[in-house]
N, C-alpha and C positions, 0 to 999 in steps of 0.2 A: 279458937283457931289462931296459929302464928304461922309467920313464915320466916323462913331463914334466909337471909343473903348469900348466897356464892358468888366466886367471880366472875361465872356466864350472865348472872342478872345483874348488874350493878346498877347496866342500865334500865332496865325495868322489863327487859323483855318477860322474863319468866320467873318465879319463886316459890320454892319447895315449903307445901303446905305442911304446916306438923298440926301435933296434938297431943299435948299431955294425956297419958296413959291415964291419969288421976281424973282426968274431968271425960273420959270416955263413959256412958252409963252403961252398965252390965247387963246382961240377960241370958237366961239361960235358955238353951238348944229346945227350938219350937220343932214338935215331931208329929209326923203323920201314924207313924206307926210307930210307936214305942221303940226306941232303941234299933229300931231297922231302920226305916225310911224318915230323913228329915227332913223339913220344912226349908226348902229356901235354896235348896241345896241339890246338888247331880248326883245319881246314885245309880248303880247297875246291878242287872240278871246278868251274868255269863254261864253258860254249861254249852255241852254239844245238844247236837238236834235231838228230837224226840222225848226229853224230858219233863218237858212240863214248864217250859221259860214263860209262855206264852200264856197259858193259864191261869200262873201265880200272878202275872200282871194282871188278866181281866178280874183274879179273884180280889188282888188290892181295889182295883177299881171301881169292882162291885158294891165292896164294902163301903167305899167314900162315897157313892153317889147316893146309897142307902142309909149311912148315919149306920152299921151294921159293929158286928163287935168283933176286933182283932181274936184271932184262932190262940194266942198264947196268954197275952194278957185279961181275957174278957171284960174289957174296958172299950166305950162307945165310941169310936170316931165320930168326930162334927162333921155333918155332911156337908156336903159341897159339890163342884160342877167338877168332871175331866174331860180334858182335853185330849183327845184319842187319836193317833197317828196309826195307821196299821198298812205297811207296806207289804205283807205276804198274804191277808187272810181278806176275802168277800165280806163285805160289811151285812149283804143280805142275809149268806146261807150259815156265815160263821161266826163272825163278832157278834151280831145282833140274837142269834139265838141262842149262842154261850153264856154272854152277858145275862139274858131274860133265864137260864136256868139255874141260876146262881141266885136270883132275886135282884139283879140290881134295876135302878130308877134311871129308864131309858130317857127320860123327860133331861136327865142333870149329865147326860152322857154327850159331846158332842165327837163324831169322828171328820180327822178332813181327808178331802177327796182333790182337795190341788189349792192350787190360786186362781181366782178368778179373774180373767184380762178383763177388764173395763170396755166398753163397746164390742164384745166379743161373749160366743157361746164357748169357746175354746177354754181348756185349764191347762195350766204350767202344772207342772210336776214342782213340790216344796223341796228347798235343800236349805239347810242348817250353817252353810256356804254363805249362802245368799238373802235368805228369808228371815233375820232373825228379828227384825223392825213387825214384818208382817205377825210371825208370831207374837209381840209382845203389843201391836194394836188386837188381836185377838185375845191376849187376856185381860187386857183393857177392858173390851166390852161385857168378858164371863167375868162377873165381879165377885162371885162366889166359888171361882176357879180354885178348887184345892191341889189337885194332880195334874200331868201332862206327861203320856207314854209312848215314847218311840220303840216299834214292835217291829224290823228290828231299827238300830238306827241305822243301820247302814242302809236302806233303803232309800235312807234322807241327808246324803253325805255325798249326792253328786258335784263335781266341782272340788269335791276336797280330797286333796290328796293325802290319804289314812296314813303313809309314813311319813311325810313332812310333819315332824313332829311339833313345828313352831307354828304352822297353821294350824293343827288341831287345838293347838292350848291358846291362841288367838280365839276358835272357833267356841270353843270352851265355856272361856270367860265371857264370850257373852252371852252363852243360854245357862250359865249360874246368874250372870249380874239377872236379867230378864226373873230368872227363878226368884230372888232377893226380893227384887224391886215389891214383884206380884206376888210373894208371899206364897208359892205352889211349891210340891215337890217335883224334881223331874226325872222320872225314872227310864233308863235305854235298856233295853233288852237285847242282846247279843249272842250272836254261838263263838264258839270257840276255834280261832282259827286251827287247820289242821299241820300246823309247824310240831316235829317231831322233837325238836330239841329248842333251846331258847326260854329266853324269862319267858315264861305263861301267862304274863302283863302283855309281854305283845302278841301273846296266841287272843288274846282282845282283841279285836279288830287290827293287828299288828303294828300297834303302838302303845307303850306304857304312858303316852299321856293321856289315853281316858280313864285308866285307873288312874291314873295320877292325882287328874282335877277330879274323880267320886271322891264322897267325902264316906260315901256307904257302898261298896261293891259285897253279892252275895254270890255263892257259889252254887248252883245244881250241878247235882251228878246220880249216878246210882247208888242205893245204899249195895254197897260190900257183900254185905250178908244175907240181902230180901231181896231179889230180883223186882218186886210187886213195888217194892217200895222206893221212892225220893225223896235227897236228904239235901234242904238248904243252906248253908256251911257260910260264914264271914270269913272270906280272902281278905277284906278291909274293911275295920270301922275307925274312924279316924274319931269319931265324936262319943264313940258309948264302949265299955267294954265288959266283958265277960256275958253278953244275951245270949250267948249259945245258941245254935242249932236249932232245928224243924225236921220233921220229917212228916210225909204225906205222898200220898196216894191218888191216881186217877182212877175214877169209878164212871160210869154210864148213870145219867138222872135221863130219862124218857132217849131220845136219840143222841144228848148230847153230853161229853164229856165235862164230867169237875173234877175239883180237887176236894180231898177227903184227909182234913187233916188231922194227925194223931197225937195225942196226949202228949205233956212231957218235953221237955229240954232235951236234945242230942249235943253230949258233951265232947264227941269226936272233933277234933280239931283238923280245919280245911288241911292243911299238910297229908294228918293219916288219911283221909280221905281219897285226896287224889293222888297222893300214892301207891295207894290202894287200886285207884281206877284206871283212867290210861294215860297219866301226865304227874309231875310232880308238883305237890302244890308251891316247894320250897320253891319255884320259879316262879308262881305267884306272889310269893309274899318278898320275893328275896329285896326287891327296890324299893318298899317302903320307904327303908332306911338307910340310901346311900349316900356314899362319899361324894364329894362332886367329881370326880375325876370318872367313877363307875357311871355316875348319869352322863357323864358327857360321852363316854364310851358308847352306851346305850343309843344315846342320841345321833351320832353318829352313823352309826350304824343305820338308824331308819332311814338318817337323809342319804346313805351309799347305797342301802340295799336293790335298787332299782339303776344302778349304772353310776358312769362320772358325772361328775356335778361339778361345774362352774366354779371354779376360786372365790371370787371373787362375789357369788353368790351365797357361799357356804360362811365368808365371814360376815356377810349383810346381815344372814341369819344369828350368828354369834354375838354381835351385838346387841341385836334387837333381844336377845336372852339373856345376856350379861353374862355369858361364861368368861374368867379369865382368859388370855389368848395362851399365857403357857399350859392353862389345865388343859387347853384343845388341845396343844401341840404335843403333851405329855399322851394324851389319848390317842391323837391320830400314830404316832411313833405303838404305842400299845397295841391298836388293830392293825398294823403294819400297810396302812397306807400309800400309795405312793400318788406322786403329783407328775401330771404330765402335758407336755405341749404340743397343741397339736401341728403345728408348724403355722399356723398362721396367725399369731400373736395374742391365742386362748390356751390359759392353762386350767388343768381338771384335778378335781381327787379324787381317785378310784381306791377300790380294796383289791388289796394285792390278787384275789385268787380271783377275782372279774380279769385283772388285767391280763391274765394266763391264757383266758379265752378271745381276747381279741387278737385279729391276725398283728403278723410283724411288724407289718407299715403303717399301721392305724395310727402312732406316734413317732414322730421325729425322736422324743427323746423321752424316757422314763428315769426317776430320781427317787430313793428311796428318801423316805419321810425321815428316816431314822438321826441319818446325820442334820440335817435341818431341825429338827427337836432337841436333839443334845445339844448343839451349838447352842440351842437360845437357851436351854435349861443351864446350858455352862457362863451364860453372860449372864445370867439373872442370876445366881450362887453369885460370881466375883463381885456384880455390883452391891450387895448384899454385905459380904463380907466387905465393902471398901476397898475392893483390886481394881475399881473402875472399869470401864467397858474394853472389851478387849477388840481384836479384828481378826 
């Protein structure tokens, strides 16, 4: 390890730790489930309700706590402990007897049920917000802790606000580091919001930063062509490519529902899929791969979608993201923005068609972004070119 000198450290305050690339030692992608779920790492179910989101999670689960054999590869998982989060289902009537009909080893299974106050019978409700210390003294003590399943996670995301999309990617990083640290995978299981148009990254919990920060997001839907049948599809693999597709079936074992899974790689790719069913997937997949100018567009938009927002708040956020100020200013001019004050020495940034619905007086004065972005886009060109700063 070295560090570099800048001119903020000279005094010793701080110093940018590097590392040669050369003396980093390699390793390749440790996987829970071959090529779907990895080791270390955040990974997501999204489909709408009724699917089977829920199932594939207890049947991954099953398998981990049993040492049992992945459905594609028939290759053994090393068993190990999960950590079970289940915000919608009764541990008595529903997890616990799904689990037990599937085979798995309730012994290696733990679900939670809160936080416990200390001098109190009371329990706190867990949020991902707040608790992430808590979680990671908890897999502390499971030391054979393989998995940990938020069913859904928004169950577990009180306090956070799902379109601030810089607190979620705060929130993020630290249940990957936690994931890293403890060597588990952590899989969120989610529905699909019901936004009719928009990237289908934020029909996610409506923000593209949880697909963002998965490094494996999978897709349920309806097979097209089987009503009987569901088909699990890669919207994202960041680490493995060409594993194709799943398809399976819920069937009745004594009262309780599984999964019945069918032979065979499904070669349909998520796009034809959910263009097929009721959303496009190209809205899924479309931000993998963007410009910065498109993310900040994006991002934008989560932090307006809920009313004005603070000036002076929105660039606190920019920083702390490291977006250019002109790639903002190019974006906000793009969604047509406007900044406004409210007469008592707050200014906001709203989207133009919010602004339509506030009455007349709500603002002393309204200012279209547009000339304010060109202006700075026409002093960065001249100083650029050596025309020096103009006024």
């Amino acid at each position: 390890m070295s560090t570099v000198m800048t001119e903020s450290t000279k005094h010793g305050a701080q110093r940018l730790a590097v590392r040669r690339l050369a003396d980093v030692p390699r390793r390749p992608v440790n996987w829970l489930w071959p090529g779907r779920i990895p080791v270390g790492k955040f990974s997501m179910l999204c489909g709408d309700p009724g699917l089977g989101k829920s199932l594939v999670a207890l049947d991954i689960a099953a398998r981990v706590s049993s040492g049992g054999l992945w459905p594609d590869t028939g290759t053994r998982v090393e068993p190990g402990s999960v950590l079970l989060f289940a915000g919608e289902d009764d541990a008595a009537d529903t997890v616990a007897p799904r689990l037990a009909a599937v085979g798995a080893d309730l012994e290696r299974i733990q679900i939670v049920e809160g936080l416990a106050v200390e001098g109190s019978r009371r329990q706190k409700s867990f949020s991902l917000g707040e608790h992430l210390d808590e979680l990671d003294d908890a897999l502390e003590q499971l030391t054979d802790a393989r998995l940990v399943v938020l069913d859904p996670i928004t169950a577990f995301l009180q306090g956070v606000h799902e379109c601030r999309g810089g607190v979620v990617r705060r929130m993020l990083a630290g249940v990957t580091e936690i994931a890293r640290r403890r060597g588990v995978a952590v899989v969120a299981v989610t529905h699909l919001s019901k936004r009719g148009s928009g990237p289908a990254t934020l029909r996610a919990l409506d923000s593209l930063a949880f697909a963002a920060a998965a490094r494996s997001v999978w897709l349920i839907a309806s097979d097209p062509t089987d009503p009987t049948r569901r088909l699990m599809t890669s919207a994202k693999t960041n680490l493995a490519a060409g594993i194709g597709g799943l398809a399976y079936s819920i069937e009745t074992a004594g009262d309780q529902p599984r999964l019945k899974w069918h032979d065979g790689r499904i070669e349909i790719c998520a796009d034809d899929l959910v263009r097929l069913s009721r959303a496009s997937l190209i809205e899924m997949t479309q931000h993998i791969e963007w410009t910065p100018r498109n993310e900040v567009v994006a991002w934008l938009r989560e932090q307006l979608i809920d009313g004005p927002l603070l000036r002076k708040e929105l660039w606190r956020e920019v920083r702390g993201l490291g977006f250019a100020r002109r790639t903002v200013y190019r974006a906000l001019h793009e969604i047509g923005a406007l900044v406004a004050n409210d007469g008592h020495g707050e200014k906001y940034v709203i989207l133009s068609e919010q602004a339509t619905e506030l009455p007349r007086d709500s603002f002393d004065r309204k200012m279209k972004l547009e000339s304010l972005a060109a202006g700075r886009v026409v002093k960065a060109a001249k100083r650029r070119s050596g025309g020096g700063a103009t006024t």
